[in-house]
Steps between C-alpha positions, in 0.01 A plus 500: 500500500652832451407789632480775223460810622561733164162329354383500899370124470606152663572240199582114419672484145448149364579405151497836359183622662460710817223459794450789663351690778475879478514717766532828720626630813394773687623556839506136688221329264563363209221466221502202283269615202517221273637131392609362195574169401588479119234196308798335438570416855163475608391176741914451582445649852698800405220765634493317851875481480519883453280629729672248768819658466356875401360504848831275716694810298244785651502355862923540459418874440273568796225631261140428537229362173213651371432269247286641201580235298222204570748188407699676807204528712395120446882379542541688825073348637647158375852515675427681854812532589522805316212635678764650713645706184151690498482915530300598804141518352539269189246245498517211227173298574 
């Protein structure tokens, strides 16, 4: 996963295509907008892969989600441990 933060998004290259997750920070919260997983690499895992280590990588920076983007949302209600990753306020049910 690298962490590119000219194009301010978390991607996975694989075989010549990039996953991503898009994002912005403001203060100590961090807004993930929006996921992409290339057709090509669709049903491999890659998404869940992403957002696994998109949000291990935030927790390393102290920030806090609000995640606008819905796969991030559902990843986060299906994995509770990231419950804890949360902005004050942020409900995802």
């Amino acid at each position: 996963m690298n962490f590119n933060q000219e194009l301010k998004q978390f991607e996975i290259k694989v075989d010549g295509h990039v996953a991503r997750i898009e994002y912005h920070i403001m203060d100590d919260r961090i807004f993930l907008v929006h996921t992409e997983v290339p057709e090509e690499l669709s049903g491999q895992g890659i998404g869940s892969l992403l957002a696994q280590q998109t949000l291990d990588q935030i927790e390393k920076m102290n920030l806090k989600v609000v995640p606008y983007c819905q796969f991030i949302a559902a990843y986060i209600r299906k994995n509770s441990r990231y419950r804890r990753l949360l902005a004050t306020g942020i409900n995802i049910e």
